[in-house]
C-alpha positions as CSV (number, residue, x, y, z in Angstrom):
1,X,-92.0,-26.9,2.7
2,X,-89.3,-26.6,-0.5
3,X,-86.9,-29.5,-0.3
4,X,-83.0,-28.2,0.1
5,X,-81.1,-28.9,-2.9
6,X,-78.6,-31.5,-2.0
7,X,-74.8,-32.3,-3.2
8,X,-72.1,-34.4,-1.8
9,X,-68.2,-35.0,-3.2
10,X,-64.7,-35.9,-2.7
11,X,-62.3,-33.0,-3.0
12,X,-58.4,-34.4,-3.2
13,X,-55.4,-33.0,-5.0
14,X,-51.7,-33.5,-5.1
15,X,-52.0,-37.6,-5.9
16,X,-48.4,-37.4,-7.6
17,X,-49.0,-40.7,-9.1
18,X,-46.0,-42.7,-9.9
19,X,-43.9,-40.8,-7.2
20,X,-40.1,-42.4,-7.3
21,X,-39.8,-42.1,-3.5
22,X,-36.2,-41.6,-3.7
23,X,-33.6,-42.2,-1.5
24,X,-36.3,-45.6,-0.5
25,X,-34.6,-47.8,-2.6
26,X,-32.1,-49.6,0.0
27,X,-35.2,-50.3,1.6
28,X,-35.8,-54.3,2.1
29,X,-37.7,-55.4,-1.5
30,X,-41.0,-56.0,-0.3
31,X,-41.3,-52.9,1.8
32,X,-40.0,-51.3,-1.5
33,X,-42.6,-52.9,-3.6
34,X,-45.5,-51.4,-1.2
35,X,-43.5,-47.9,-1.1
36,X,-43.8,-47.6,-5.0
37,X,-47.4,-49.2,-5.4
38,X,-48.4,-46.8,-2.4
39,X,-50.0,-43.9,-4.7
40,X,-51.7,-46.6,-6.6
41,X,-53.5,-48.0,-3.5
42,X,-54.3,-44.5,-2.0
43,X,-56.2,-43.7,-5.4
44,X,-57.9,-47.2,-5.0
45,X,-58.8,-45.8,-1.4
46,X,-60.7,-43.0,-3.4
47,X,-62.5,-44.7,-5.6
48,X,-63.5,-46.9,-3.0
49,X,-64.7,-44.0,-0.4
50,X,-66.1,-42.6,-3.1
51,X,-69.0,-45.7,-4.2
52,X,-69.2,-46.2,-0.2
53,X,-70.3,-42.5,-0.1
54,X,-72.1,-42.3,-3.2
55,X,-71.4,-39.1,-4.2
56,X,-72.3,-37.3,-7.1
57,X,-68.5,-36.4,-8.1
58,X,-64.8,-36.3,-7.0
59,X,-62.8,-33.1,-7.3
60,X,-58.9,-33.3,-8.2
61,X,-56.9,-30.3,-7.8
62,X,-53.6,-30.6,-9.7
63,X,-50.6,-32.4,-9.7
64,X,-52.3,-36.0,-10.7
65,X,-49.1,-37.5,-11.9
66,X,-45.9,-37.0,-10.0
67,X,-43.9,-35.7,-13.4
68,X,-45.1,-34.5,-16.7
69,X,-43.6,-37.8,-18.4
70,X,-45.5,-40.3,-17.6
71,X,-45.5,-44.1,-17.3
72,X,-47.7,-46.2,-19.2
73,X,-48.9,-47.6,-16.1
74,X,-49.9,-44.5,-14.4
75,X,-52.1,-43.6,-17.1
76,X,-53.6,-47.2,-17.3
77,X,-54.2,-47.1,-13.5
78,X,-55.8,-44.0,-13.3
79,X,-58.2,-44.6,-16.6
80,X,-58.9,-47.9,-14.9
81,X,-60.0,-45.8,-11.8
82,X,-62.1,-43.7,-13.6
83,X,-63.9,-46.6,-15.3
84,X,-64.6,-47.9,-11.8
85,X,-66.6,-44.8,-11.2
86,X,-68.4,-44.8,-14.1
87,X,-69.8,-47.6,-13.7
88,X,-71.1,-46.3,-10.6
89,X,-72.2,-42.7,-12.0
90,X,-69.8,-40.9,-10.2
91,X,-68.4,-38.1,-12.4
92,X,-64.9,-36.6,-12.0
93,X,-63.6,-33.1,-12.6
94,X,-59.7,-33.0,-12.7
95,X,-57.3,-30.1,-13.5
96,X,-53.4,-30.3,-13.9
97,X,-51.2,-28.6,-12.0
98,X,-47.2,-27.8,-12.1
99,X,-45.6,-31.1,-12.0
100,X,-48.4,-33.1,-14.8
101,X,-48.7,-29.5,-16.9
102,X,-48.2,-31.3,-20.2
103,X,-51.1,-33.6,-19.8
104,X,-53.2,-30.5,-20.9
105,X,-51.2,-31.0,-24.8
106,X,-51.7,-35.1,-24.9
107,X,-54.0,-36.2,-27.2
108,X,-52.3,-39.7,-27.2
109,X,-54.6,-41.0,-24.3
110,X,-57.9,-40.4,-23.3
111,X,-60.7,-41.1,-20.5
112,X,-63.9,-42.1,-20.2
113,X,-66.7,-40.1,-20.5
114,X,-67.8,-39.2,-16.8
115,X,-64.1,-37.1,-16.7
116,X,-64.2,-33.8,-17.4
117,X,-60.9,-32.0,-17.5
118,X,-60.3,-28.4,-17.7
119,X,-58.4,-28.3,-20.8
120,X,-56.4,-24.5,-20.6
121,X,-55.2,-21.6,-18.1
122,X,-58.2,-19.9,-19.3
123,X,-61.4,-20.3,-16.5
124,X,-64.0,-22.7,-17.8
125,X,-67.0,-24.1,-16.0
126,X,-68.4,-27.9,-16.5
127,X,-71.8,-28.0,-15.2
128,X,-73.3,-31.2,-12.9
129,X,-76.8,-32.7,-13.8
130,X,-78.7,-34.8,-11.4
131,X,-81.7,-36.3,-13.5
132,X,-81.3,-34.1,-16.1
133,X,-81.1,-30.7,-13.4
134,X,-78.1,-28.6,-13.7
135,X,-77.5,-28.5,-9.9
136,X,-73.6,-27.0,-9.8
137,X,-70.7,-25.7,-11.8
138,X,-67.3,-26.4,-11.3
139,X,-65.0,-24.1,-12.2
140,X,-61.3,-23.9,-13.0
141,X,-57.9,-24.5,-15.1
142,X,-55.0,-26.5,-15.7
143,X,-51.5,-25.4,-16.2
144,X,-50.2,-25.5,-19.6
145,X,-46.3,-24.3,-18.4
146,X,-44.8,-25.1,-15.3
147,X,-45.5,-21.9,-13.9
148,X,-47.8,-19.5,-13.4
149,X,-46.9,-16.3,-11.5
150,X,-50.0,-14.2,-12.2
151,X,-53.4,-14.2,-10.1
152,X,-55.7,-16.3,-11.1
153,X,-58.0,-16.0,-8.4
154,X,-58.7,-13.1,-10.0
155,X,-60.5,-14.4,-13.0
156,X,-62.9,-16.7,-11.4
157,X,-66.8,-15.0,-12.4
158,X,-70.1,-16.9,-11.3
159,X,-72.4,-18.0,-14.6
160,X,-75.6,-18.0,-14.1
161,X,-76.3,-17.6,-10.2
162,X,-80.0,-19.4,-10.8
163,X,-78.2,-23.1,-10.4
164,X,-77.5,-23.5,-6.8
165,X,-74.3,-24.9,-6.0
166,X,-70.9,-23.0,-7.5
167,X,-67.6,-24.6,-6.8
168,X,-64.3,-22.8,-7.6
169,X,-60.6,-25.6,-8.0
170,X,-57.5,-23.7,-7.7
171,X,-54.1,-25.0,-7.8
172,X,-52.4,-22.4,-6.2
173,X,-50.6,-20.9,-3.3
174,X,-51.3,-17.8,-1.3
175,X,-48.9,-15.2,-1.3
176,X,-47.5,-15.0,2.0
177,X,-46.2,-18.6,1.5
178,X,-42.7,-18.6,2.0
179,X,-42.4,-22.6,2.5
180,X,-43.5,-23.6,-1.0
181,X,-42.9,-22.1,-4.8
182,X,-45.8,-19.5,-5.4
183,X,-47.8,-20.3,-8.3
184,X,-50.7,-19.0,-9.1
185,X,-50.9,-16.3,-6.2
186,X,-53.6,-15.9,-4.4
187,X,-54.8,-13.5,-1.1
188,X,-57.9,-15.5,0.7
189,X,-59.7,-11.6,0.2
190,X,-59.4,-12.4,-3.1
191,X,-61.7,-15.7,-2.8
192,X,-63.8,-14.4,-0.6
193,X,-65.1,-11.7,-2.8
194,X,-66.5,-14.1,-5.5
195,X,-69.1,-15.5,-3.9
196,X,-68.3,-19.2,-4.6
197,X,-69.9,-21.7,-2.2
198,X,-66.9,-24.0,-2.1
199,X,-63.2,-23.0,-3.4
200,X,-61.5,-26.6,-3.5
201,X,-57.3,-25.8,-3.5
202,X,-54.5,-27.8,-4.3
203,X,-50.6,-27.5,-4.2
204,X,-49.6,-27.6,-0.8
205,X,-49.6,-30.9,0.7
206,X,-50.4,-29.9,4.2
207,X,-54.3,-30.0,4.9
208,X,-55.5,-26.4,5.5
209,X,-59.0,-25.0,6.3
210,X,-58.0,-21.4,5.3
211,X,-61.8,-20.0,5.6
212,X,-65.4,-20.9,6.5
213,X,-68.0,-19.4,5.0
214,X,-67.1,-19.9,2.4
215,X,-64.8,-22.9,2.8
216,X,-61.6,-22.2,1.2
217,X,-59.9,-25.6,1.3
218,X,-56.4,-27.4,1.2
219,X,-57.0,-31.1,1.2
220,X,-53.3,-31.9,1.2
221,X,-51.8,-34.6,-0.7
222,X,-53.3,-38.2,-0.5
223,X,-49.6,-39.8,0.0
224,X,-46.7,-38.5,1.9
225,X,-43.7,-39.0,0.2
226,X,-41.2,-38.1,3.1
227,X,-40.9,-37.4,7.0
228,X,-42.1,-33.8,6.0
229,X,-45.6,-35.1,4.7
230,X,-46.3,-37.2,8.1
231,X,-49.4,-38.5,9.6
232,X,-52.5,-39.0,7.9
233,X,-53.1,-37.8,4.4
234,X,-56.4,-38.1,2.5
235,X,-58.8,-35.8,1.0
236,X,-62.0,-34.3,2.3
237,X,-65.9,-35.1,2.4
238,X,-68.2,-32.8,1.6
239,X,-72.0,-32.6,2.1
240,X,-73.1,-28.9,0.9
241,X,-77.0,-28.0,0.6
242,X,-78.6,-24.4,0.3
243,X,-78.2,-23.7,3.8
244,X,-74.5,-25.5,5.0
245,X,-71.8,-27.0,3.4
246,X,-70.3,-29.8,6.0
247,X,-67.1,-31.4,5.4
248,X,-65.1,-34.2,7.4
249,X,-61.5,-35.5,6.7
250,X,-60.9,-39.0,5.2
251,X,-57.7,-40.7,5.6
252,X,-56.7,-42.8,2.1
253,X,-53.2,-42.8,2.6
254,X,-51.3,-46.4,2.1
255,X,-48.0,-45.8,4.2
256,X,-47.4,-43.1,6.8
257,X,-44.5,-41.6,7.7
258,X,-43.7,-40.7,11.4
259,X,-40.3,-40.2,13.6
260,X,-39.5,-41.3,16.8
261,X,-36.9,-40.1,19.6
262,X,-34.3,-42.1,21.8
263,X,-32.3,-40.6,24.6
264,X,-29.3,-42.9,25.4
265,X,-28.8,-41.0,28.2
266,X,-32.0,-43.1,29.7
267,X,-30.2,-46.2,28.3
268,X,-27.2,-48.2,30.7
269,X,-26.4,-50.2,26.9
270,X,-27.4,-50.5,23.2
271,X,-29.3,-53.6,23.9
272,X,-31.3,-51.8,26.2
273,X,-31.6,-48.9,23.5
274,X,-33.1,-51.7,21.4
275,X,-35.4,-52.9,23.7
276,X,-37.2,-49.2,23.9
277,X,-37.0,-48.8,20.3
278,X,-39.2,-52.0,19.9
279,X,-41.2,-51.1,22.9
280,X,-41.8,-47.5,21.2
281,X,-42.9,-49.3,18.1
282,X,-45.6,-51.2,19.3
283,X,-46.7,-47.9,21.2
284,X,-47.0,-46.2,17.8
285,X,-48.3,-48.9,15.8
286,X,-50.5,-47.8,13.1
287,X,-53.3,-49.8,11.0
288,X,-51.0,-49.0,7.7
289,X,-47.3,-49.6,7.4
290,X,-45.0,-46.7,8.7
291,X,-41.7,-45.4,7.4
292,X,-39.9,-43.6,10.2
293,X,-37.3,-41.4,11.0
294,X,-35.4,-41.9,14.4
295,X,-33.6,-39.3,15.8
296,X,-31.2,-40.4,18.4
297,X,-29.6,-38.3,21.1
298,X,-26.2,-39.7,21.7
299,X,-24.8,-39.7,25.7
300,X,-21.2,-38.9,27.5
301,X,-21.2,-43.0,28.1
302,X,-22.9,-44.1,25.7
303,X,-22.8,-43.3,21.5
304,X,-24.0,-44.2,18.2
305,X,-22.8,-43.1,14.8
306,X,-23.1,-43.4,11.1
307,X,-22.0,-46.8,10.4
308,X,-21.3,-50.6,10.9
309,X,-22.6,-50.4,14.3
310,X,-25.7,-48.6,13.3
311,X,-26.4,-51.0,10.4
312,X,-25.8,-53.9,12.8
313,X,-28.7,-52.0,15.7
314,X,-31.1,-51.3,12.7
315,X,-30.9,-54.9,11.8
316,X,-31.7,-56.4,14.8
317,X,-35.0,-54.3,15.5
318,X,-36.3,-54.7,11.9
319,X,-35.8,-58.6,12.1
320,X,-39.0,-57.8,14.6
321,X,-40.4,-54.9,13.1
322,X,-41.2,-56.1,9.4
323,X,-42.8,-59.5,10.0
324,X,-46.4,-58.4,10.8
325,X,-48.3,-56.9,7.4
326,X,-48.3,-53.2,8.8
327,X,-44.5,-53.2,8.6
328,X,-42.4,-50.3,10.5
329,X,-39.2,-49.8,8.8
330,X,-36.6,-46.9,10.3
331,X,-35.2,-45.3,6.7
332,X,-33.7,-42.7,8.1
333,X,-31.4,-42.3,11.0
334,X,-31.0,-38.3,12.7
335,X,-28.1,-38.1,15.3
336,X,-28.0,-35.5,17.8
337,X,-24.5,-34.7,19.1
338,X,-24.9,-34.4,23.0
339,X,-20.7,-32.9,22.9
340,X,-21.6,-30.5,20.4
341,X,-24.1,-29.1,22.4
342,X,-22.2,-28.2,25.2
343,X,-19.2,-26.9,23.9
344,X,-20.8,-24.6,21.6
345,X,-20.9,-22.5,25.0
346,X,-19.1,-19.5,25.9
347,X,-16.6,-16.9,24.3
348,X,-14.0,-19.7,22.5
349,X,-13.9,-20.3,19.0
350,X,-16.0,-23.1,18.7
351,X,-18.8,-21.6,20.4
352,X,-19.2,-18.7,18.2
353,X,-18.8,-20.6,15.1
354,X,-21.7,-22.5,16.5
355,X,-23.5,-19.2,17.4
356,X,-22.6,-18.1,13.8
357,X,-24.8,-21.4,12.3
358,X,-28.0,-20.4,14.5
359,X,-28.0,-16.6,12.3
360,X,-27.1,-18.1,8.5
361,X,-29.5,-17.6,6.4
362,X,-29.8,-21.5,4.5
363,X,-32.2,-20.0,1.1
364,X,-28.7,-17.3,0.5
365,X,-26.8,-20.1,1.3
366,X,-28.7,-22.7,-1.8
367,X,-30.3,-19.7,-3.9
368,X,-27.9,-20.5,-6.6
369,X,-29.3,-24.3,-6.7
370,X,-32.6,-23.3,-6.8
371,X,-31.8,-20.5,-9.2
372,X,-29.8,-22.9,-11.7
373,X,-32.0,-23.3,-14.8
374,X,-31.6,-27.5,-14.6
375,X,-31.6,-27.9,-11.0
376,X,-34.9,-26.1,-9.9
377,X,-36.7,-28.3,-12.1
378,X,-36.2,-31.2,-9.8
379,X,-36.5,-29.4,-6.8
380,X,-39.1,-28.3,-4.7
381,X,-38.8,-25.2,-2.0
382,X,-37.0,-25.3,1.5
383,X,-39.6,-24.8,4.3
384,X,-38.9,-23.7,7.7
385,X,-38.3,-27.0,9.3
386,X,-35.9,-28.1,6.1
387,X,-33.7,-25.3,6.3
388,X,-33.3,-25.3,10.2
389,X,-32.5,-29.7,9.7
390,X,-30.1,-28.7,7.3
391,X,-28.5,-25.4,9.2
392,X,-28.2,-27.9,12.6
393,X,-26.4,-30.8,10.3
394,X,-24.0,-28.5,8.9
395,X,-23.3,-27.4,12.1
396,X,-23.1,-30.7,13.8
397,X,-20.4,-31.8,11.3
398,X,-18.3,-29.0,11.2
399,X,-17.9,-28.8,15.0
400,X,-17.7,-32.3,15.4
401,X,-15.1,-32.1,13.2
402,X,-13.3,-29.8,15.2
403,X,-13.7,-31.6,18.0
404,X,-12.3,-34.2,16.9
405,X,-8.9,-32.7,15.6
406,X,-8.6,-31.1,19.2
């Protein structure tokens, strides 16, 4: 009986090396310093699944660096990462996406030999040897403007259908998207009549198995940068021979981000509230460190705002919270007006101005922002769950406002 042709690889995207993480920086210095090094120790994560794997090669989909001007230390990082898996004849096939586009024009730095990147938008193939037997080619493009608006999926054609494995990277978004810029539009019929055993995505940063058979693939990002990009993040695993492709989900991710909720209604004082903040902690406690978000729901008897009093609660539960090595620091604070809520009720004025916020449309609202020929290049597109945070806030201010002069 034949043998099954056999390969196995890493398929990530969206590293953003070198991301700023702003609004971090008032974090406490040493859970700063491991918020900035966090890409750096995610791609370490890689390397290192990688050589515990053993796989023949890694696949990264776009976006490598966080901006198109990079640091020197990025670069250096990221060469010194490949050199790791030469050394362990693990090949690497990288494209550039929208936010690392002019990476395709440097000729200033290069990489070792076991990297091959796709050097244009036009479709190229690199093919894989295993002991001197062309066993796959990868397929694909990298960005060489921050846009791209036309189909690329499109352009994708097999070569030579005798060598058994054919993998297809995309750094791209599918059309119906609404929560994300569209680049590079795609439809999943699109993919699917190509005939590619594997199509490896990047771009969105929310893992996504779109289609089986043939897998069509979102990986998501390897590092969340904010309370939208929660939980785990890694990249995928995948065993593919001539009869299935398997794949499993690897966590590499160096910090996660999570939230948390407090009722003060269940609370008779703020020391108490402090007491099930740190009891909730320990209930959530992760093997990494966690950034968190806590959203508070304030009571008739008891309330927390913005301020002194805040900064003085927050103090006391982080003097417990950041001594072990898997730190939990809260960087952001969500208050939920319990007042608001229950006068926005009825036929008065304040209740339909509040009635008003729930059917504003937020992207009219911003459109100019993201429209503004500066702006947009440092901003990245409202989903659902952004624009209904920031419809509530507006909302919660200007009727606590109100309120308040009543």
């Amino acid at each position: 009986m034949r043998a099954l042709k056999k390969i196995s690889f890493l398929h990530a995207a969206d590293l953003h090396i070198d991301s700023p993480f702003q609004g971090l920086s008032t974090a406490p210095k040493h859970v700063f310093d491991d918020i900035l090094e966090s890409t750096y120790v995610s791609l370490n994560n890689l390397v290192e699944l990688a050589i515990h794997k053993q796989v023949d090669f890694i696949l990264l989909v776009g976006d490598i660096f966080d901006e198109n001007i990079q640091s020197l230390k990025a670069k250096v990082k990221l060469r010194q990462a490949f050199e790791t898996l030469q050394k362990h004849d693990i090949d690497v096939f990288l494209s550039y996406g929208n936010h690392d586009y002019e990476m395709t024009h440097d000729e200033m730095f290069s990489f070792p030999g076991n990297v091959h990147i796709f050097p244009s938008e036009e479709i190229t193939h690199f093919a894989y040897y295993r002991n001197g037997k062309r066993l796959a080619n990868i397929y694909g493009f990298s960005y060489e403007e921050r846009v791209i608006k036309r189909n690329k999926a499109i352009d994708f054609e097999l070569v030579d259908e005798e060598i058994p494995f054919h993998i297809a990277m995309l750094h791209g978004s599918l059309k119906s998207n609404v929560a994300h810029d569209v680049y590079a539009p795609f439809q999943i019929r699109d993919l699917q009549r190509k005939h590619f055993d594997y199509w490896a995505l990047g771009h969105i940063h929310k893992r996504e198995i779109l289609h089986e058979n043939p897998y069509i693939v979102y990986p998501g990002n390897i590092q969340g940068r904010h309370i939208h990009e929660s939980g785990e993040k890694g990249c995928y695993y995948v065993v593919m021979d001539e009869a299935e492709v398997s794949l499993d989900f690897m966590p590499l991710h160096a910090i996660e981000f999570t939230s948390m909720f407090l009722d003060l209604a269940n609370c008779e004082d703020l020391y108490e509230a402090q007491q099930k903040v740190l009891e909730e902690l320990i209930n959530i406690q992760s093997k990494k460190p966690q950034l968190l978000q806590l959203i508070i729901k304030n009571d008739e008897q008891l309330i927390i705002e913005h301020g002194p009093e805040l900064d003085d609660f927050l103090d006391v539960i982080h003097e417990q919270s950041l001594k072990q090595k898997e730190w939990q620091y809260i960087y952001s604070v969500k208050i939920e007006e319990y007042v608001v809520e229950s006068l926005a009720i009825g036929e008065h004025f304040i209740a339909q101005l509040a009635h008003e916020y729930e059917i504003i449309d937020v992207h009219q609202s911003v459109e100019d922002l993201f429209n503004h020929r500066q702006g947009r290049k440092f901003l990245e597109r409202l989903d659902d769950e952004e624009k209904e945070e920031i419809k509530q806030q507006a909302k919660q201010m200007i009727l606590k406002s109100l309120i308040g002069k009543e």
